[in-house]
N, C-alpha and C positions, 0 to 999 in steps of 0.2 A: 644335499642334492636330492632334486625327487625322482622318482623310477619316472614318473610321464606328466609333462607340463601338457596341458590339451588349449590352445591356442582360440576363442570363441567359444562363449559357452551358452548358446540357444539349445535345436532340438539336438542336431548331432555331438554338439561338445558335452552338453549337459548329460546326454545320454552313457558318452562313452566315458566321461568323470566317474558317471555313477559306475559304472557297471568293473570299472578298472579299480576303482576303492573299494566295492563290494569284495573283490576278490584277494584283498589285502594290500596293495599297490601303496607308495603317497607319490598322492597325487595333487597336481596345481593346475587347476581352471581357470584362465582367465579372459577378460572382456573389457571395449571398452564402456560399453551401454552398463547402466543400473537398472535393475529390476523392481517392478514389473516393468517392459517398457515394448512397444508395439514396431513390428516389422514386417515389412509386405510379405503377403504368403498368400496360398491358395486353401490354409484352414484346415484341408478334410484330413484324417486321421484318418485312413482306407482299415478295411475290415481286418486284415493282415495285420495292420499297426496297432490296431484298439487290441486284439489278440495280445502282440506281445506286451502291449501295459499291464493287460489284469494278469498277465505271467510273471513282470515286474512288479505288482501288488499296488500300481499308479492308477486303472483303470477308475477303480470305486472313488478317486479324488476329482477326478475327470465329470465324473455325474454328480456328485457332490457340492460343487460348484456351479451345477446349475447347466450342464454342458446337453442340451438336448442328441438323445440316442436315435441315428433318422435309421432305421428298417425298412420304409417303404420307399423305392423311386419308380420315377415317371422317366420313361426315355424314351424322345419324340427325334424319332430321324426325319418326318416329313409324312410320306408316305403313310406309316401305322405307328400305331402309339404301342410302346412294349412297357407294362405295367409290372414289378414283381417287389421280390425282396433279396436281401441280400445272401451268399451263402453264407454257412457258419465255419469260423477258422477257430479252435480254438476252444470253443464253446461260447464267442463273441458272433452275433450275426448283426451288429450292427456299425455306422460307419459312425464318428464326432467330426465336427466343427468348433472347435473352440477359439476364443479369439486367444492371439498371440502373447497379450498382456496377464493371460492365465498359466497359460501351456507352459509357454520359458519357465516363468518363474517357481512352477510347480515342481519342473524337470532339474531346476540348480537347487531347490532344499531338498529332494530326493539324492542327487550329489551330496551334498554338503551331511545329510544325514545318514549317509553309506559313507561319510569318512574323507571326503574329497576336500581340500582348501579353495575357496571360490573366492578372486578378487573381480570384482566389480570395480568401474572405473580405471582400469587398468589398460594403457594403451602400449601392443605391440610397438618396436619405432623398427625391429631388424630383427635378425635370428643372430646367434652366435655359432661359431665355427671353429673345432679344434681341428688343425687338418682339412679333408677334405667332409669330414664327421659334423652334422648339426649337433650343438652341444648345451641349446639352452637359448635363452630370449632375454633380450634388451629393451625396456620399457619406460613408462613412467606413469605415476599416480599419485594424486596428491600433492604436484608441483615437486615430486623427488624420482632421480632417475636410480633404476632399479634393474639389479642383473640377477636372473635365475637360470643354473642347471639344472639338466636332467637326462636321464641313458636314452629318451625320445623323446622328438617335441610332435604333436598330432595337430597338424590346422584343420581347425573346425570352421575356420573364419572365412565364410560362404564365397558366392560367386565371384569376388576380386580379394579370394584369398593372397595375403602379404606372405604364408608361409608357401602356397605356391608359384608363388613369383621369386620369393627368396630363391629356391633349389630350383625355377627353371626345372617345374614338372611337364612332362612332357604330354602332349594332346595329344588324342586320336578319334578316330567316329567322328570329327566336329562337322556339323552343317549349321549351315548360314541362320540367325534368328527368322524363326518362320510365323510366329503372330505377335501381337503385343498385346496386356491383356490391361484390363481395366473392373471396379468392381466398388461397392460401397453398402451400404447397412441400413435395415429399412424395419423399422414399425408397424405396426399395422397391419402387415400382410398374412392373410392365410394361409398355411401350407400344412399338407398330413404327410410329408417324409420331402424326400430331394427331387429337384429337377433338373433334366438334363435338356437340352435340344440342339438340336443339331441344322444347320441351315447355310445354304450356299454362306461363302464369307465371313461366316460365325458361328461359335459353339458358344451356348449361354448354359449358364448352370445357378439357381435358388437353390439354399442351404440355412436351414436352420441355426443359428446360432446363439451367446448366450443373450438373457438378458432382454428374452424374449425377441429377440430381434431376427433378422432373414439377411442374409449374405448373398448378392447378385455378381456375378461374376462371368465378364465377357470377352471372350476374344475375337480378333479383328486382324484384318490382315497388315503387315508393318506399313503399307503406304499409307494407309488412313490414319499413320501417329499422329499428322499434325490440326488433320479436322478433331481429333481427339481428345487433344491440346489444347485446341483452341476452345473447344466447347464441353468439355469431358463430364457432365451430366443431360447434358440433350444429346450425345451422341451415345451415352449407355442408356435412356432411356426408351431412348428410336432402336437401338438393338434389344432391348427386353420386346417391344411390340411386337417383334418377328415373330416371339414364343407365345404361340396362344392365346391364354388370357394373362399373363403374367404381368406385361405390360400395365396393365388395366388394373390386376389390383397391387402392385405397385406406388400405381399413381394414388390410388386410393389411401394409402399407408402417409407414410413420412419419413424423410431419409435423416438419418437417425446422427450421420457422421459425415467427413468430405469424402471425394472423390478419390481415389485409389488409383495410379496408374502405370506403368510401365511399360518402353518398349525394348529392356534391358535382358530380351530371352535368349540366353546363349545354349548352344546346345552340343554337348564334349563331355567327355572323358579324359580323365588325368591318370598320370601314372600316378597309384597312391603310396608310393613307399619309396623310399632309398637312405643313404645311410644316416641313421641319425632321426629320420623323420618320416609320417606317415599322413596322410590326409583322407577326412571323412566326411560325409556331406556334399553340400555344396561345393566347399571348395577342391573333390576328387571327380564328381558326377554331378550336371548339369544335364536337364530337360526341359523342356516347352511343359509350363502348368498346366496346359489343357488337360493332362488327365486326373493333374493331382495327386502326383505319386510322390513330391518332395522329402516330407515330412515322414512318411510310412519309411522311405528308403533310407531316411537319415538317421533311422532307427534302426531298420537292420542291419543298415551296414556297419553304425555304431557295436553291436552286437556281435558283429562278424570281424572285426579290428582288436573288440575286446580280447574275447575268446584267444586268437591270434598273439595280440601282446602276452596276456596273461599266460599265457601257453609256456613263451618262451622266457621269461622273465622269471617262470618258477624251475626252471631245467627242463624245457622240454625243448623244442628242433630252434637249432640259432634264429635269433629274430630274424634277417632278413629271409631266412626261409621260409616261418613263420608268416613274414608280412607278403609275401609271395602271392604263399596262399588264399590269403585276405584278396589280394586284388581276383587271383581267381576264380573263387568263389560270389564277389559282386558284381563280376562281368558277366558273370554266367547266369545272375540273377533278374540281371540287369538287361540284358540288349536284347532279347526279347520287347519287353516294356520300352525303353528307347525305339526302337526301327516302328513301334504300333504308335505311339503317340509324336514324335516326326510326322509319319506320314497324317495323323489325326488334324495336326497342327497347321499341315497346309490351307485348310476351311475349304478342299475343292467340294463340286460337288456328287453325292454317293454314286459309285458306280454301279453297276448293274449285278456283280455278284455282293453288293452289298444289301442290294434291294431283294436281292432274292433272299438274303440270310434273313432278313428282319420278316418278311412275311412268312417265311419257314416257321421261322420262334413263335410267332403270335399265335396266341392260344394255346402255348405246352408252358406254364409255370418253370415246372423244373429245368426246362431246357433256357427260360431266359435271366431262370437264377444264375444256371453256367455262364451268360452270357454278362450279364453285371460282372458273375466273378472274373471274367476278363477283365473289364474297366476297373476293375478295385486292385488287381493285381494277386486275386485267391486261386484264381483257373490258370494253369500254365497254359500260354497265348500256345504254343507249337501242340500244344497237344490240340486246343479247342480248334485250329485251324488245319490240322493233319487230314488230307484226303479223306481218309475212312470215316471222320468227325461228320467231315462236309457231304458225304455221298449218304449216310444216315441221315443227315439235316434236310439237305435237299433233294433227295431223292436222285439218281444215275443221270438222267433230263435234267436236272438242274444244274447239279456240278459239270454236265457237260457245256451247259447253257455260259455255264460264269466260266470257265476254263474259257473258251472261244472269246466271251468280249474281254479277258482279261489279257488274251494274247493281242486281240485285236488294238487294243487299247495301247500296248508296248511298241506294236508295230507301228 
């Protein structure tokens, strides 16, 4: 019997394989994909997340491979261009984009060489059940059907997790898919760190990535899935046009891979624990990619499930106590960043205490460092948006100015 079966092993499973076998655990990771093998994502590894790798001793594999370090962004709301760099978490100040076919498989021998069992090719079919207790998984690999225990089964196994369907995890926070994003790989292009922009209908974002290549990435509102569908590189290249000159050299480049797209953005929170079983990642918490927090969170929260199991597993507070906590401490992490990128995600257009914020920032460095670190997830959002933040930003006129249309606007 193993102490913790972890149910998909990408960013979150692989993460929490590793970190539960570091602490002496046996542990069973498994999947049905083989590695390396590519999976839609949004890439960016946020400042927060590149931090906790070079903490996990990952980060130096991460450059190693070729994974370019962007530090400098461009963030174009319209109105004024807010130029800076990122903060430092860690002693990391910069954000990666790595492709997907690096990241996994870096993150399951980082498992496997902290002690973890990793089957690959290995497909979930059910969970097993002693009681009312999860007690292990029912699979098969290699044309042989395969039963494994364990004192917890953890689904890592993303947005149509089978182990949260199994236990009938319970949603809350969910709102309705609010863009669908679309994105693909391009040569040729010049870039000296990231771009963001920001435009009625659309958020675009350029991203360095390996292999010399640039990562464009768009979202759009769900009605336009099926012009998007229909035509899904004339209709990402008509939204890079919006951005500047991005469009332009772009076109200039070469697209390097196909088209990337989905309008599968679900947006919810799961209860991640109950008896027998816990869930992390994707398959506990769900957000609209427009900010790009997936991957960063599917790390912490990994970290944060560890810590928790490993707690209780060596005599410390009964596990579901234990796992309690775990949900406590990622909602509290968490819904902040959810309610800022929901609302991000609707592509309306900037409001007025928006437009005062951005003109406030331009031209103080330091102040639009705090401001990325918002978007990265480094700045706690409640603090950088607390009255006091805003009446310093903006001056007493100002916050009074955004108070009024912000009411006006509700009314």
């Amino acid at each position: 019997m193993y102490d913790v079966i972890v149910v998909g092993s990408r960013v979150a499973g692989a993460s929490t394989a590793m970190l539960l076998a570091g602490r002496g655990l046996r542990v069973l990771a498994v999947d049905r994909a083989r590695f390396p093998s590519d999976t839609l994502s949004t890439h960016q590894i946020q400042v927060p997340g590149a931090a906790r790798l070079a903490r996990w001793g990952l980060l130096e594999r991460i450059e190693a491979a070729g994974t370019p370090a962007t530090r400098h962004v461009r963030f174009d709301p319209g109105p004024v261009v807010l130029e800076g760099r990122w903060p430092t978490v860690g002693g990391v100040d910069a954000l990666y984009s790595p492709r997907r076919t690096l990241l996994d498989k870096l993150l399951i021998d980082a498992a496997r060489e902290a002690g973890a069992e990793v089957r690959e090719g290995f497909a979930v079919d059910q969970l097993c059940f002693d009681g009312g207790r999860v007690s292990g998984i029912r699979g098969r690999a290699g044309g042989r059907e395969l039963r494994e225990a364990a004192r917890l089964v953890v689904g890592a196994d993303g947005r149509h997790s089978l182990v949260a369907k199994a236990v009938r995890a319970p949603a809350y926070h969910a709102k309705p898919p609010l863009s669908i994003a679309y994105y693909s790989y391009w040569a040729g292009v010049p870039m000296k760190g990231g771009e963001i922009y920001s435009r009625e209908r659309r958020m675009i974002g350029a991203w360095p990535t390996n292999d010399g290549l640039v990562m464009t990435y768009v979202a759009a509102p769900p009605a336009e899935f099926g012009a998007f569908r229909a035509d899904p590189e004339g209709c990402l290249l008509r939204s890079l046009d919006l951005a500047g000159d991005l469009g332009e050299r772009v076109r200039a480049g070469e697209r390097a891979d196909r088209v990337f797209g989905t309008a599968d953005l679900q947006n919810r929170f799961h209860r991640p624990f109950g008896p027998g079983w816990a869930l992390v990642g994707d398959a506990g918490l769900l957000m609209d990619p427009v900010t790009g927090q997936g991957i960063s969170d599917g790390m912490r929260d990994a970290e944060l499930l560890a810590d928790a199991v490993a707690a209780a597993l060596d005599g410390g507070p009964p596990l579901d106590e234990g796992l309690a906590g775990y949900q406590g401490r990622r909602d509290e992490a968490s819904l902040p960043m959810y309610e800022l990128t929901t609302e991000i995600a609707t592509l309306g257009p900037p409001r007025v205490e928006q437009l005062l914020l951005y003109d406030a920032l331009a031209g103080r460095p330091s102040e639009v460092t705090r401001f990325l670190g918002v978007l990265a997830g480094a700045e706690p959002i409640p603090a950088f948006f607390a009255p006091r933040n805003l009446v310093r930003l903006l001056g007493l006129r100002g916050f009074v100015r955004a108070g009024l249309a912000r009411r006006k606007m509700a009314a």
